[in-house]
N, C-alpha and C positions, 0 to 999 in steps of 0.2 A: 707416561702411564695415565697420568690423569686426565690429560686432552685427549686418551688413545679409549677413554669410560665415558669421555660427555659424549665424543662423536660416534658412539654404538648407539648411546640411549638416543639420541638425534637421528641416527636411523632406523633404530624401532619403532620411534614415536609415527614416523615418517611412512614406515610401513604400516602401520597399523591405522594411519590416519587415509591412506589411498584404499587399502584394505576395506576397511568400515564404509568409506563413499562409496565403493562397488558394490558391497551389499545392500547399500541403501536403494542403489540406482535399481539392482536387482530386484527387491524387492517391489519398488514402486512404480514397475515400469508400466507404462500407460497403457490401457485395455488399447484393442486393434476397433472395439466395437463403440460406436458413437451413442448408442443410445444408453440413457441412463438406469433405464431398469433392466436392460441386456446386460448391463455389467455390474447392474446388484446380484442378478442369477450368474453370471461368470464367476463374482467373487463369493458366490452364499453355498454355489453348489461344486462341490469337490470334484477336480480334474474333469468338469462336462464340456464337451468339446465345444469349441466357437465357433466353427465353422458350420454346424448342424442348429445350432442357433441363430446364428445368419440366416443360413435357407430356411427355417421351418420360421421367421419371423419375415421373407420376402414373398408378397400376397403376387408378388406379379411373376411368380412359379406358378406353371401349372402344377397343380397335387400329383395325375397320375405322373407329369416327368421328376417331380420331387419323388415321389415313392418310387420309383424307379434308379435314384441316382442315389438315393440313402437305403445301408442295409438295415435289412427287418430286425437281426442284435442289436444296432445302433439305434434305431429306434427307442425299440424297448430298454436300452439301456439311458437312453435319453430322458424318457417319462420316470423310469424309479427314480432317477438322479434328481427331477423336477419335482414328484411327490415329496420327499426324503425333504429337501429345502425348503418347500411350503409348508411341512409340518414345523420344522426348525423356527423359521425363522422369515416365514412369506418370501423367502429369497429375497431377504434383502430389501425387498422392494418398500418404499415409502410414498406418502401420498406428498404432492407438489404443494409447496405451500397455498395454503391457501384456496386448494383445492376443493371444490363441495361436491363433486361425483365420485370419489377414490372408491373404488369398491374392495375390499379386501378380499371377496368371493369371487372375482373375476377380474384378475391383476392380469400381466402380461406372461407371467408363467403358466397361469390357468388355460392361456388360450395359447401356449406352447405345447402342453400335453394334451388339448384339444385338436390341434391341429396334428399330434401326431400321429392321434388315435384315427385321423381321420387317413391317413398316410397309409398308414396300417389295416384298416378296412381294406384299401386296396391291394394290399399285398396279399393278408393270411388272416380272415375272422376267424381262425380255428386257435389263434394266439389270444384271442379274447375270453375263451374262458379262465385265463392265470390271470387276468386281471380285473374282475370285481371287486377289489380291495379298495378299487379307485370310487367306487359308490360312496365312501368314507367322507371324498372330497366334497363338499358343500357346493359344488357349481353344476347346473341343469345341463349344461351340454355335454360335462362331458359325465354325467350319470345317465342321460339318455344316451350319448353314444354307446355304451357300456351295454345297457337293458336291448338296445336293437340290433349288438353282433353277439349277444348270446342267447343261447338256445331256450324253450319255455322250458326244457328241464331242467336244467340250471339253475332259471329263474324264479322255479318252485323250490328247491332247496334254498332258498333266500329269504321263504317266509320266515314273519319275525323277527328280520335285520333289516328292516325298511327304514329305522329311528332319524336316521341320517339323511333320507330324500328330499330332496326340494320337490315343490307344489305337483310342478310338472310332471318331474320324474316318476313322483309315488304314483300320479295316473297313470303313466307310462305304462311302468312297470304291471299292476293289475290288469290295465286293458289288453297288453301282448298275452296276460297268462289265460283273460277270459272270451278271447277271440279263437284260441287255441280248443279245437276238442278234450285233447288232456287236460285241462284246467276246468272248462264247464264240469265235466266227471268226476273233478277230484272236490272232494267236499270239507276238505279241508281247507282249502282255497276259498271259498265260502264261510268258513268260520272264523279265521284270522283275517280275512275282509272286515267281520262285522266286527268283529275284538277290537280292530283298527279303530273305526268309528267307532268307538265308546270314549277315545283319547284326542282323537284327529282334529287339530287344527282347526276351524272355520272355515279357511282359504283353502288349505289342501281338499278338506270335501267338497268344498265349490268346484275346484277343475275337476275332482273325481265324476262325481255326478254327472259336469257339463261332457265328461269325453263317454260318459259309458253307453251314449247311445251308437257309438262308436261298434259295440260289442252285436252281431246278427242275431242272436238267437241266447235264450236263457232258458232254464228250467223255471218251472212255476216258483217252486217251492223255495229255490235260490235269489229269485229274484226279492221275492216278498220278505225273506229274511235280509238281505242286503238292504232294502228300501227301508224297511223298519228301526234300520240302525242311525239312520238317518237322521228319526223322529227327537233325536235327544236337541237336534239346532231349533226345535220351535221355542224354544226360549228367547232366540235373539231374532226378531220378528225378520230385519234388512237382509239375513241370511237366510232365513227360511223361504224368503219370497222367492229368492233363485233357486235354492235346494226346493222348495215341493214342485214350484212349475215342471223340471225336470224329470222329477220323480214321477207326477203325474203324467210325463210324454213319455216314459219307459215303461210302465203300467199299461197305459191303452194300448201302445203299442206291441207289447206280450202278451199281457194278461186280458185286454180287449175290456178294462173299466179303469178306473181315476183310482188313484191310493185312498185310503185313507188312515191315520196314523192309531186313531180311536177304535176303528174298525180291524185295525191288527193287535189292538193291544196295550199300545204306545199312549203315551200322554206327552 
């Protein structure tokens, strides 16, 4: 009886000891994917396929046969799965030691869902307007991806959620709305312009200014309230020097004389 109680527990142990190795093996079984930030985002981003991460990280696809070979759901199910991670947890992704370029605003997930977007341009831009939420994202390309397959009216319902744009993008964004006849007309567009500039950055006004000759045609009266908003950078002389030169080349060129900030008002 007593040998008949050691050689049970000697089999349970026995079972529970193969048992547990399988799970472990299970558990730890080696990504199929060789790169290291491929499988921070395999293991940061819940059930996202590997094989969609393979393709959308092999540059020597062509785009349209990659959009062609992935569906537009898998796509789109791709990008939430890669925002959702980035919010979390960067996907996983770490900077190499020692590294002095890491950028945390354009990791290898950033330019996952950049290239998906790009994927997806060729499929269906009518799928871009459900996703502006992705302007949230702090990376330039894929917020100008965003601002260029959606419509100016869209991109008027927007005013006053600009908070989040990079340099780029927030030019982007106002120049598509003031190239657009709906946007010259709408004078609201013109107000939260100038509202903008009362807050804006240095550097974002710099690219603002530097693209808005970008724009054909302005109303007088838009212009000169836009320009005027301006006048608050004469404080910082090395900024002002590009903001007026500018200002002054969108002036003659509309208004057919030179700004000037005294002469609107401004100090």
């Amino acid at each position: 009886m007593k040998k008949t109680v050691v050689m049970m527990v000697v089999i349970a142990i026995t079972i529970f000891y193969f048992y547990s190795k399988d799970k472990g093996a299970e558990t730890t079984a080696p990504s199929s994917l060789s790169d290291p930030d491929l499988q921070a985002i395999e293991k940061s981003a819940s059930k996202i396929e590997t094989d969609i991460l393979e393709k959308i990280d092999n540059y020597s696809i062509d785009d349209q046969k990659l959009a062609n070979d992935i569906e537009e759901t898998k796509i789109l199910k791709h990008i939430s799965k890669l925002q959702l991670c980035l919010r979390n947890d960067l996907c996983g992704i770490k900077p190499a030691p020692n590294d002095p370029y890491f950028n945390p605003e354009n990791t290898k997930a950033h330019r996952q869902i950049e290239r998906s977007l790009e994927l997806l341009a060729l499929k269906s831009k009518d799928k871009f307007k459900n996703l502006t939420h992705l302007l949230n994202i702090p990376n330039e390309n894929i917020q100008n991806l965003i601002i260029e397959n959606i419509s100016v009216e869209q991109l008027v319902t927007l005013l006053g959620k600009t908070e989040k744009l990079k340099e780029s993008s927030y030019a982007n964004f106002y120049i598509k709305i003031l190239e657009s006849e709906q946007g010259r007309n709408n004078q609201n567009v013109v107000i939260k312009l100038s509202e903008d500039l009362k807050i804006l950055p240095p550097y974002h006004a710099i690219i603002l200014i530097e693209n808005l000759g970008k724009v054909n045609t302005f109303k007088p009266q838009s212009l000169k309230k836009i320009a005027s908003s301006f006048c608050r950078f004469k404080r910082v002389q090395h900024n002002w020097k590009i903001i007026s030169y500018e200002i002054n080349n969108l002036s003659e060129k509309h208004l057919g004389e030179s700004f000037s900030c005294l002469k609107e008002g401004n100090r």
